[in-house]
N, CA, C and O atoms as a GROMACS GRO file, in nm:
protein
  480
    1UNK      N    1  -1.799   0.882   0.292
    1UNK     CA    2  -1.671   0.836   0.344
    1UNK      C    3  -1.603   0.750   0.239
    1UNK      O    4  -1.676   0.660   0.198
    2UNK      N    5  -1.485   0.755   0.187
    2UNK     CA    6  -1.423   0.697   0.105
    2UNK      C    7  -1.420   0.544   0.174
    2UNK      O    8  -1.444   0.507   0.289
    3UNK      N    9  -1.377   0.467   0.046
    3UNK     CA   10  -1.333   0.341   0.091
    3UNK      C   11  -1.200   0.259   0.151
    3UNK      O   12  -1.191   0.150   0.208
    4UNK      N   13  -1.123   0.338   0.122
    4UNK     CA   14  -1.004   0.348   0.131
    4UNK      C   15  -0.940   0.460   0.186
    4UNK      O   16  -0.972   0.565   0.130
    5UNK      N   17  -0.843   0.474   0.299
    5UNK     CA   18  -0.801   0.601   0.326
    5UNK      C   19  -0.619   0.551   0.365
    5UNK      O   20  -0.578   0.475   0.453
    6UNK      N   21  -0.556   0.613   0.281
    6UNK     CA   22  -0.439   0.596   0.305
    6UNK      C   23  -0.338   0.686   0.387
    6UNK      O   24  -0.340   0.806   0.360
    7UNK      N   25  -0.273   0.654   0.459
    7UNK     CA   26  -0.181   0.800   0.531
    7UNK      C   27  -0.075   0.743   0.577
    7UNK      O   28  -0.067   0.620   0.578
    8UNK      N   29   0.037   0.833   0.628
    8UNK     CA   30   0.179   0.804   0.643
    8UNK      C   31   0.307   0.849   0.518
    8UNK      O   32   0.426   0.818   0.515
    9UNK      N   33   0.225   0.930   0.426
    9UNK     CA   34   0.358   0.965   0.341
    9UNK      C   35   0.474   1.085   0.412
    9UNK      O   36   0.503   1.108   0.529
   10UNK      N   37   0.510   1.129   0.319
   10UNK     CA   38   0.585   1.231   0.383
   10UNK      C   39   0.723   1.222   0.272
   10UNK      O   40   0.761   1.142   0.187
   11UNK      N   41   0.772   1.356   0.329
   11UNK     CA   42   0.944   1.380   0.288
   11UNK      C   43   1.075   1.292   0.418
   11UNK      O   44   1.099   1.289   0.539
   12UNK      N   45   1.108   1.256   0.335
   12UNK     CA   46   1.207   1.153   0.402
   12UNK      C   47   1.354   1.171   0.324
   12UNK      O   48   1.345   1.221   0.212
   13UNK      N   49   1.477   1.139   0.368
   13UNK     CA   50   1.608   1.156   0.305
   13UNK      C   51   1.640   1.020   0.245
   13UNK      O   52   1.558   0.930   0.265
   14UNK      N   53   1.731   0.998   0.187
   14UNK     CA   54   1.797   0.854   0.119
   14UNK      C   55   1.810   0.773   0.263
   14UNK      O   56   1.828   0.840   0.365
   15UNK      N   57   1.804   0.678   0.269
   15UNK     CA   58   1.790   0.606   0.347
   15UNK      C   59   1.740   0.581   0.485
   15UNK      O   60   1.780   0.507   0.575
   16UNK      N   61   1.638   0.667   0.475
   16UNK     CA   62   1.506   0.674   0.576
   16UNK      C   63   1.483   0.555   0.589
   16UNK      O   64   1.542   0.457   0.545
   17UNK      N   65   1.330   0.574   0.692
   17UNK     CA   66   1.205   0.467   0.666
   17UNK      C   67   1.048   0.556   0.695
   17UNK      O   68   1.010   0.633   0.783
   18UNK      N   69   0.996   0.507   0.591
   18UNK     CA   70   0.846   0.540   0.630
   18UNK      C   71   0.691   0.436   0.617
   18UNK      O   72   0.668   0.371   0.515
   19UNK      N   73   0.622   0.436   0.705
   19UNK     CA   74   0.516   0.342   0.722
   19UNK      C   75   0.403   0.420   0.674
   19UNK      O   76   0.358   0.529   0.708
   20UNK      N   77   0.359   0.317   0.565
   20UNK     CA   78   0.200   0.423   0.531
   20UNK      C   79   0.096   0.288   0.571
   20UNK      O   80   0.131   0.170   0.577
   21UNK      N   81   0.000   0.329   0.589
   21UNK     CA   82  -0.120   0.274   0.645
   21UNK      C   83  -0.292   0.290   0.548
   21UNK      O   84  -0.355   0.394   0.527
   22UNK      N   85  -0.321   0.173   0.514
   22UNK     CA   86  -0.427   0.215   0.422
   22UNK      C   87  -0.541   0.140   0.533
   22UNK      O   88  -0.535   0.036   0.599
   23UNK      N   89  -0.656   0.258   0.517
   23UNK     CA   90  -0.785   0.173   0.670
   23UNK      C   91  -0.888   0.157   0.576
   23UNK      O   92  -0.914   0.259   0.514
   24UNK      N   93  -0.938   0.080   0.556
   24UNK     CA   94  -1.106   0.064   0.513
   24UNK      C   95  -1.197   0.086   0.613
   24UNK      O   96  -1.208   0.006   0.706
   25UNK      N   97  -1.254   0.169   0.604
   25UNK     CA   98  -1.371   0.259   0.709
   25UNK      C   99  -1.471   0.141   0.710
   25UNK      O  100  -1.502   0.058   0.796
   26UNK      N  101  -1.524   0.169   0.538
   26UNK     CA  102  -1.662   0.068   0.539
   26UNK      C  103  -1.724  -0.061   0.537
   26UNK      O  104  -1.837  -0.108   0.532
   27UNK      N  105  -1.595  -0.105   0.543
   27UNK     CA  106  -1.591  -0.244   0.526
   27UNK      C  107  -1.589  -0.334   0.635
   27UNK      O  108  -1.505  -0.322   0.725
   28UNK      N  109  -1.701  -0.451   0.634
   28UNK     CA  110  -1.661  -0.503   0.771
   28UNK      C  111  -1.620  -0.610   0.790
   28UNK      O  112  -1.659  -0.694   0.710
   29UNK      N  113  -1.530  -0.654   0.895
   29UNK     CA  114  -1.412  -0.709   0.929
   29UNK      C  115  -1.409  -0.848   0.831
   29UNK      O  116  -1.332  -0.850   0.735
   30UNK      N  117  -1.478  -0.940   0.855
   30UNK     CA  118  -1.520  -1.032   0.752
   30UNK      C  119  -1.489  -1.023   0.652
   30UNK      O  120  -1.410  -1.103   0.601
   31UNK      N  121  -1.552  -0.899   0.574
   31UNK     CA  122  -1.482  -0.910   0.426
   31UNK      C  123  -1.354  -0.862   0.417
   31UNK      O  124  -1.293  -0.893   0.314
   32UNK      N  125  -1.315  -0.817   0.473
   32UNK     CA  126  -1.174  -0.739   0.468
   32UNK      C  127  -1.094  -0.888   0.470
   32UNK      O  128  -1.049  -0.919   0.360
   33UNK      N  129  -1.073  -0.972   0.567
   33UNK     CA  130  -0.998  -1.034   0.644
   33UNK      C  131  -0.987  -1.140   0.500
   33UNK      O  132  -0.875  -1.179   0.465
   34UNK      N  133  -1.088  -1.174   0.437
   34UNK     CA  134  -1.094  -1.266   0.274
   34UNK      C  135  -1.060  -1.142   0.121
   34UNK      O  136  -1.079  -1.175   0.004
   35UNK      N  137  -1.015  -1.018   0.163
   35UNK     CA  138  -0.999  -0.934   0.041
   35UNK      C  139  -0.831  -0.944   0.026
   35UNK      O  140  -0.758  -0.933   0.125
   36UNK      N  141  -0.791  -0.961  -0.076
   36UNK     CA  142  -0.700  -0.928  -0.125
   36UNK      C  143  -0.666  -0.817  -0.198
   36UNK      O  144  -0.714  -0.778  -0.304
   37UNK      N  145  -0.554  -0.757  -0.108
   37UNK     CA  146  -0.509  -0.595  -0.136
   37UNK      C  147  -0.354  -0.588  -0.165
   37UNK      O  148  -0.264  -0.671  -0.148
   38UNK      N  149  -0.354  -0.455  -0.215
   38UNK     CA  150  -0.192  -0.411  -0.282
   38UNK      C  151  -0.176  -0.312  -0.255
   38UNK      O  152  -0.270  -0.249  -0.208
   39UNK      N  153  -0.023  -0.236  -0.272
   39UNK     CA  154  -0.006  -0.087  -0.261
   39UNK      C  155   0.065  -0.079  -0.386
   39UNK      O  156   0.161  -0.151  -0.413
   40UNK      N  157   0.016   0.012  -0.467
   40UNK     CA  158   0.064   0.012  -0.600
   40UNK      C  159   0.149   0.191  -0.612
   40UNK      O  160   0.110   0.279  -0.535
   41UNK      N  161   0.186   0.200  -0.647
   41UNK     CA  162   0.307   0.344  -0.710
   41UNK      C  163   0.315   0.424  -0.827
   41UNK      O  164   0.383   0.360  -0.907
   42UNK      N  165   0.281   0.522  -0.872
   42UNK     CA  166   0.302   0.626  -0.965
   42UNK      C  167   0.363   0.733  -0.955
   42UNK      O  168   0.318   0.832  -0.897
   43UNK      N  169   0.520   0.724  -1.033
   43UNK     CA  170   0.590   0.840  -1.022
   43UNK      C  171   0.562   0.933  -1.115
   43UNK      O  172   0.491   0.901  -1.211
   44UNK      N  173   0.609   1.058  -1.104
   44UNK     CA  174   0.546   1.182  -1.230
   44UNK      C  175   0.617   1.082  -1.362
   44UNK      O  176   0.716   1.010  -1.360
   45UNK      N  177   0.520   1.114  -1.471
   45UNK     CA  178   0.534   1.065  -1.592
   45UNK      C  179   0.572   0.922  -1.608
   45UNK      O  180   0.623   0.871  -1.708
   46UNK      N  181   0.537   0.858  -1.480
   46UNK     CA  182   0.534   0.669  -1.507
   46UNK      C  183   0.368   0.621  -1.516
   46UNK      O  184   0.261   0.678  -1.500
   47UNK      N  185   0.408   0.495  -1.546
   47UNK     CA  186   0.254   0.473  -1.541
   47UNK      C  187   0.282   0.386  -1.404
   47UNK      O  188   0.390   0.329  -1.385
   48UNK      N  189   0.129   0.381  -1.277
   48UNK     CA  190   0.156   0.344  -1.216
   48UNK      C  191   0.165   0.175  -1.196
   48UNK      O  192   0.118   0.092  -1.274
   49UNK      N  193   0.238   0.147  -1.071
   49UNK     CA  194   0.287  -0.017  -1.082
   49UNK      C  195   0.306  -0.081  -0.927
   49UNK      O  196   0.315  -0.034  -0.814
   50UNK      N  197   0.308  -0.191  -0.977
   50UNK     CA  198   0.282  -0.289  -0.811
   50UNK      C  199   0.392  -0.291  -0.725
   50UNK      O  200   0.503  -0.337  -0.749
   51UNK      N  201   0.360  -0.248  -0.644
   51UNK     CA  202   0.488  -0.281  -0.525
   51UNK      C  203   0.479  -0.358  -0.459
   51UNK      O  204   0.584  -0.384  -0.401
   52UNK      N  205   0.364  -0.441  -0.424
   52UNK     CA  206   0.329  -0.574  -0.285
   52UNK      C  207   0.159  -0.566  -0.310
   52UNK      O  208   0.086  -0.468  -0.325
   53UNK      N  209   0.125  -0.735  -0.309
   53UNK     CA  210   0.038  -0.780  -0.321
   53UNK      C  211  -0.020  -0.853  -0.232
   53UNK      O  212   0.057  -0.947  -0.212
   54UNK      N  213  -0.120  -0.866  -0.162
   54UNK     CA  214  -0.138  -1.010  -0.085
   54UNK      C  215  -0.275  -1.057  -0.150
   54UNK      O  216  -0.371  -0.980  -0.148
   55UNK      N  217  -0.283  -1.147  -0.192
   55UNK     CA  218  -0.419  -1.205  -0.219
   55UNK      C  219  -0.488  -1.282  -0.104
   55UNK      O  220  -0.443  -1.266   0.010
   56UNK      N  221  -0.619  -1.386  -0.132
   56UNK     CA  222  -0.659  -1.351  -0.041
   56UNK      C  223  -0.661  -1.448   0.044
   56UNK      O  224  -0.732  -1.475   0.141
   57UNK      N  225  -0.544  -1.512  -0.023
   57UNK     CA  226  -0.472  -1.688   0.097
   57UNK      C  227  -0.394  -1.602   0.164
   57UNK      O  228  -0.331  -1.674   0.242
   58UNK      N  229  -0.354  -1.471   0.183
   58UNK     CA  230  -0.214  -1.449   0.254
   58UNK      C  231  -0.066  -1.446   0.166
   58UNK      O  232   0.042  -1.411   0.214
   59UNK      N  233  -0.090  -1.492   0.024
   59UNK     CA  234  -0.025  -1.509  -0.032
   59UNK      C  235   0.080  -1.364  -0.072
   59UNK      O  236   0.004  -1.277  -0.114
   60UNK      N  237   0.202  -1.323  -0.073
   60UNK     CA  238   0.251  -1.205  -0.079
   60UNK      C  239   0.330  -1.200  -0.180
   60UNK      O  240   0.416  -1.288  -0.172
   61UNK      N  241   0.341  -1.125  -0.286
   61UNK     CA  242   0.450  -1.082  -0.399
   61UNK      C  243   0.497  -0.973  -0.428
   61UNK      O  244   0.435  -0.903  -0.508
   62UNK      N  245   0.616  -0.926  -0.372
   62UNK     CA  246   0.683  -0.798  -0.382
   62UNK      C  247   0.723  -0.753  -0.508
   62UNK      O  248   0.763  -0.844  -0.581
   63UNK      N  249   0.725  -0.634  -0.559
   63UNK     CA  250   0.799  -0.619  -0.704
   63UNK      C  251   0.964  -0.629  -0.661
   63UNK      O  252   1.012  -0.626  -0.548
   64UNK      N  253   1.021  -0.639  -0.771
   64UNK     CA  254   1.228  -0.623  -0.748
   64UNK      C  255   1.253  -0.526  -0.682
   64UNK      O  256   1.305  -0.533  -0.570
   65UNK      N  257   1.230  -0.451  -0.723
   65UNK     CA  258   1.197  -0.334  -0.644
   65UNK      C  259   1.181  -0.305  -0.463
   65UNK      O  260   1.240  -0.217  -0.401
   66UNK      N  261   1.109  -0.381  -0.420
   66UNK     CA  262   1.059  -0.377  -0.306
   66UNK      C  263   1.127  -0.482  -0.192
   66UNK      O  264   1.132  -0.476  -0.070
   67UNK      N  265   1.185  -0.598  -0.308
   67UNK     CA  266   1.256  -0.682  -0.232
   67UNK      C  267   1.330  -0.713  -0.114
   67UNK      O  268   1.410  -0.800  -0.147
   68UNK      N  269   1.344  -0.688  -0.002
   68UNK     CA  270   1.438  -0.695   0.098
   68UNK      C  271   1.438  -0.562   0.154
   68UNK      O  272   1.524  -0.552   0.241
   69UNK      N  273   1.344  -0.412   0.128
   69UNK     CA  274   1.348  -0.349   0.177
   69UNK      C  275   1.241  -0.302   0.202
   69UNK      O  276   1.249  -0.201   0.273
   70UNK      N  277   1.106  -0.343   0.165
   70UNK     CA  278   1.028  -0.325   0.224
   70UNK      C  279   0.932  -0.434   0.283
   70UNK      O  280   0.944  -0.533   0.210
   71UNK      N  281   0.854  -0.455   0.372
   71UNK     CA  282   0.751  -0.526   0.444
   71UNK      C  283   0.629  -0.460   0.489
   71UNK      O  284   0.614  -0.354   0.550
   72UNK      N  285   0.523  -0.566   0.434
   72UNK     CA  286   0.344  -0.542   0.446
   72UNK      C  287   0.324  -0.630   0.567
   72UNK      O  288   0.399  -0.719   0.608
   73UNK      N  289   0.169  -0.571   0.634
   73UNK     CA  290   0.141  -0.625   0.743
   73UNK      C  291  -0.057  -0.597   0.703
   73UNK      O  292  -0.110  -0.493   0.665
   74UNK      N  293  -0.130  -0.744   0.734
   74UNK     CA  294  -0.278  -0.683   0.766
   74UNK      C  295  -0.307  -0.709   0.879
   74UNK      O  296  -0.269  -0.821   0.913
   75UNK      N  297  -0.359  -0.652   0.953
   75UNK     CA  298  -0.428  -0.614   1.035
   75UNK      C  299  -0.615  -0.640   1.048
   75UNK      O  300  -0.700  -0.552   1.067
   76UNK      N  301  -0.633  -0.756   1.035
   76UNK     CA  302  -0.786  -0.772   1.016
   76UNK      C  303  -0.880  -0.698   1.078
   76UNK      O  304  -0.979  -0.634   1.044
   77UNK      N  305  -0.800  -0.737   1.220
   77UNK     CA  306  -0.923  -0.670   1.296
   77UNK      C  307  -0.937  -0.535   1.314
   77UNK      O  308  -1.033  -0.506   1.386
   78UNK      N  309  -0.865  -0.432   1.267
   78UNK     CA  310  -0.828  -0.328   1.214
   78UNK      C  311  -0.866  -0.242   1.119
   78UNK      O  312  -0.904  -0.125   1.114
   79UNK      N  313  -0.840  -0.358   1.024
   79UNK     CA  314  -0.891  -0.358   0.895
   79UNK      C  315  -0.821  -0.275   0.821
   79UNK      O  316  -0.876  -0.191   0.750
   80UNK      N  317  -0.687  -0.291   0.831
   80UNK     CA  318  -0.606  -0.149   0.809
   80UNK      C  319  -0.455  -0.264   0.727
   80UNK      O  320  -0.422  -0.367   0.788
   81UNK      N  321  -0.391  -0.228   0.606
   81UNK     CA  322  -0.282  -0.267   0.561
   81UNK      C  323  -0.169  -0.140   0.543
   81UNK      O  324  -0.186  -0.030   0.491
   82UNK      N  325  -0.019  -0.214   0.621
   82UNK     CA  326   0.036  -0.112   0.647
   82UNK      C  327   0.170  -0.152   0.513
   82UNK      O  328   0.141  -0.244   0.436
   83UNK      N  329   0.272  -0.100   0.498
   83UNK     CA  330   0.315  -0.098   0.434
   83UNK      C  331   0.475  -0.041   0.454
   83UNK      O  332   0.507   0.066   0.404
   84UNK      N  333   0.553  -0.108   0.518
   84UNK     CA  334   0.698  -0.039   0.620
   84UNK      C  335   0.785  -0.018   0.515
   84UNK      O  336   0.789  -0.115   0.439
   85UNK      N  337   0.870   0.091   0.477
   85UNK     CA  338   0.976   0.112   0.333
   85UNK      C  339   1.072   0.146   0.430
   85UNK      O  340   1.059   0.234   0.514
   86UNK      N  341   1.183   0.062   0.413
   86UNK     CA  342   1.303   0.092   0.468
   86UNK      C  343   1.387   0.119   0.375
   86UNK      O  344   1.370   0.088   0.257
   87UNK      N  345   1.515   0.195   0.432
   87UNK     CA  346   1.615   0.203   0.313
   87UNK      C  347   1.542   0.269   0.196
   87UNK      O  348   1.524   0.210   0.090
   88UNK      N  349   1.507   0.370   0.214
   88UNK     CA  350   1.438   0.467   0.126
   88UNK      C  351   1.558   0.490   0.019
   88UNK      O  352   1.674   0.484   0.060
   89UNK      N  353   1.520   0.526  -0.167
   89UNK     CA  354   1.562   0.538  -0.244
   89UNK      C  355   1.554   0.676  -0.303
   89UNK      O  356   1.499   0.733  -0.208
   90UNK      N  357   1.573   0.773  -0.397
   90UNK     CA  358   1.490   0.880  -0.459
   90UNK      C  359   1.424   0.840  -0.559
   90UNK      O  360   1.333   0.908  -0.608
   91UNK      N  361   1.468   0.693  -0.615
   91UNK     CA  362   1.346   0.608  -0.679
   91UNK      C  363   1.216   0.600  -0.667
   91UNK      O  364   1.141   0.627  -0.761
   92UNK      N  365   1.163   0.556  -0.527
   92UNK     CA  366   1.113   0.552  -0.443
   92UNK      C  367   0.993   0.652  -0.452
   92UNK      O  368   0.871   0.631  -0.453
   93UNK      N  369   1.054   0.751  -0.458
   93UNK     CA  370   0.949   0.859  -0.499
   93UNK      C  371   0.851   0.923  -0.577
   93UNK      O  372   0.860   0.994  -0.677
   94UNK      N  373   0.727   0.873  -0.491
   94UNK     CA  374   0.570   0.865  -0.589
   94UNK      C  375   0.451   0.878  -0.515
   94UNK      O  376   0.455   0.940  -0.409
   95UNK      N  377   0.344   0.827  -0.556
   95UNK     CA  378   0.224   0.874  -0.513
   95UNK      C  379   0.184   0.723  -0.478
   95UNK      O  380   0.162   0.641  -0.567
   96UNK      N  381   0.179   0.698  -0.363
   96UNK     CA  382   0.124   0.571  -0.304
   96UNK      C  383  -0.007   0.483  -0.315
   96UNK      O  384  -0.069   0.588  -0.297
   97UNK      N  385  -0.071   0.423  -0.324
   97UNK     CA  386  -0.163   0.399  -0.366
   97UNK      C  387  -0.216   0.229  -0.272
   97UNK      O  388  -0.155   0.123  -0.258
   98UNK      N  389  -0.310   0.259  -0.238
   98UNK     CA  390  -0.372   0.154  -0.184
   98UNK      C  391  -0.501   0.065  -0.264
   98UNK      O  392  -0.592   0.125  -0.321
   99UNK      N  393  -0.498  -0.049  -0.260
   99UNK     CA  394  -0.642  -0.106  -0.337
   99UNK      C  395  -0.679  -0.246  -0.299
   99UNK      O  396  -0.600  -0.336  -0.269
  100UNK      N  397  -0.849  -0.253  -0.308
  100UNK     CA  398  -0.878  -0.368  -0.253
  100UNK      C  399  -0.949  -0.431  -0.340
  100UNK      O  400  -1.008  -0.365  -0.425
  101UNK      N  401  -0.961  -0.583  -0.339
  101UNK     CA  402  -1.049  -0.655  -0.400
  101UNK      C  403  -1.136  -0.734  -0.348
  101UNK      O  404  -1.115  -0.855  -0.347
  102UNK      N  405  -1.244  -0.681  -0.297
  102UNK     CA  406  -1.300  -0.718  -0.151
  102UNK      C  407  -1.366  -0.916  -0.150
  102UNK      O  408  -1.422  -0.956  -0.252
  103UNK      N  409  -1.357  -0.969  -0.084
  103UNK     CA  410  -1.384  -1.079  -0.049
  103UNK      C  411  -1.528  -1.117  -0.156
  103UNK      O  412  -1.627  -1.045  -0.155
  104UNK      N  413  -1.520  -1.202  -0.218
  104UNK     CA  414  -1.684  -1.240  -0.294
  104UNK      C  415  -1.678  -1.154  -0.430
  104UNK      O  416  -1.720  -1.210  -0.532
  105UNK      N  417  -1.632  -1.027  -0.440
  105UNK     CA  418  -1.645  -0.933  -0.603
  105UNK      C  419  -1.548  -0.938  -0.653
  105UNK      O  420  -1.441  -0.978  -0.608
  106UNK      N  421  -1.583  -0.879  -0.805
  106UNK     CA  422  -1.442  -0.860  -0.860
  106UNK      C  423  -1.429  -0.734  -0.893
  106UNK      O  424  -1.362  -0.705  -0.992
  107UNK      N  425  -1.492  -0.636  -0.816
  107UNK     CA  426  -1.456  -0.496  -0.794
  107UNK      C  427  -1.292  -0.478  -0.743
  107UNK      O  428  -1.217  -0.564  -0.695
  108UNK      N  429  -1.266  -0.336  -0.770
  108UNK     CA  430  -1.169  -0.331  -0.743
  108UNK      C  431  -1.206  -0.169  -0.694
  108UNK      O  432  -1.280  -0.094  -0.758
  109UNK      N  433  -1.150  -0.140  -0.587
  109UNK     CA  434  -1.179  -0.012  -0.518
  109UNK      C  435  -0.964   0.042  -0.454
  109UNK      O  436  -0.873  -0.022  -0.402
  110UNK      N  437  -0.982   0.188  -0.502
  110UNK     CA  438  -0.856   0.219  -0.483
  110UNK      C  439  -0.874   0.356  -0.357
  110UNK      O  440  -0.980   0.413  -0.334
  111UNK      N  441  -0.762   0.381  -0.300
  111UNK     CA  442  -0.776   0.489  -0.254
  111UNK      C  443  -0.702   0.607  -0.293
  111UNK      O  444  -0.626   0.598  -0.390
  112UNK      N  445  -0.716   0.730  -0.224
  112UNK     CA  446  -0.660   0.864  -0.280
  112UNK      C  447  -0.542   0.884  -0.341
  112UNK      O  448  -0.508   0.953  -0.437
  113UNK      N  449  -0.469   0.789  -0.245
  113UNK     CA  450  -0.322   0.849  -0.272
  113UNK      C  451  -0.198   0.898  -0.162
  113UNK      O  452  -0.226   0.978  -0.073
  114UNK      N  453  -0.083   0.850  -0.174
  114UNK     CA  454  -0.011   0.973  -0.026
  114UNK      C  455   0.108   0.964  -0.105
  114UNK      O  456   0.144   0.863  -0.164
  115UNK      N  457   0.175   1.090  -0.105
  115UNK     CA  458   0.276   1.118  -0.165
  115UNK      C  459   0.375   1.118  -0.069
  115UNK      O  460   0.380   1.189   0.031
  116UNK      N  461   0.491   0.993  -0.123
  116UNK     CA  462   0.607   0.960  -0.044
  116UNK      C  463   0.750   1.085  -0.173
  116UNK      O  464   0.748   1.101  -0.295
  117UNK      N  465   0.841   1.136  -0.074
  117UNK     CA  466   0.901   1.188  -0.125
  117UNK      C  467   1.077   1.178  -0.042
  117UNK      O  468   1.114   1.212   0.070
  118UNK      N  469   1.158   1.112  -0.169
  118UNK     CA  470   1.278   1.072  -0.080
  118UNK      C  471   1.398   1.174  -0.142
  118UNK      O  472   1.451   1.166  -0.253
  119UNK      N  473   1.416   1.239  -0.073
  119UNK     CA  474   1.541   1.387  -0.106
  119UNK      C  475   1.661   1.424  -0.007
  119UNK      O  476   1.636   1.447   0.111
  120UNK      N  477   1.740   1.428  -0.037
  120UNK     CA  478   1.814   1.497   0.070
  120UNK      C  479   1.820   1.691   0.076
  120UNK      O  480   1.881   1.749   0.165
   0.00000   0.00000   0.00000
């Protein structure tokens, strides 16, 4: 079972909204709830990059990018970080990426991927 499982991408038009959701299966609640996680972005031929961070005070840093149009949520007991994009761009459009830095390591564990796609 992966560590990470991300879902909610999809094709969306210019000024949509879409919610992706990253769950940690294996992880239990405890460590999750002290991990600090991100959803990071790679468009074809970019290298990929941060869109929202929370470390593991709660602390949150959006890229410019993300500013005022999108909002993160964790979910401890869940164990699940969601990730709401409003006001969709064709910018916007990339391969989503979830990652954790689990409570106590300095591992870093990512997940698959979900491809958000904004077109009319």
């Amino acid at each position: 079972q992966a560590y990470l499982v991300e879902s909610g991408g999809g094709l969306v038009q210019p000024g949509g909204s879409l919610r992706l959701s990253c769950v940690a299966p294996r992880m239990i609640t405890s460590t999750f709830s002290g991990s600090s996680m991100g959803w990071y972005r790679q468009a074809p031929g970019k290298e990929r990059e941060l869109v929202v961070n929370i470390d593991n005070s709660g602390t949150v840093r959006f890229s410019d990018s993300a500013k005022g149009r999108f909002t993160v949520s964790k979910d401890n007991s869940k164990k699940k970080l969601h990730l709401q994009m409003n006001n969709l761009e064709p910018e916007d459009t990339a391969v989503y990426y979830c990652k954790i830095r689990p409570y106590g390591s300095s591992q870093e564990y990512w997940g698959q991927g979900t491809q958000v796609t904004v077109s009319s």
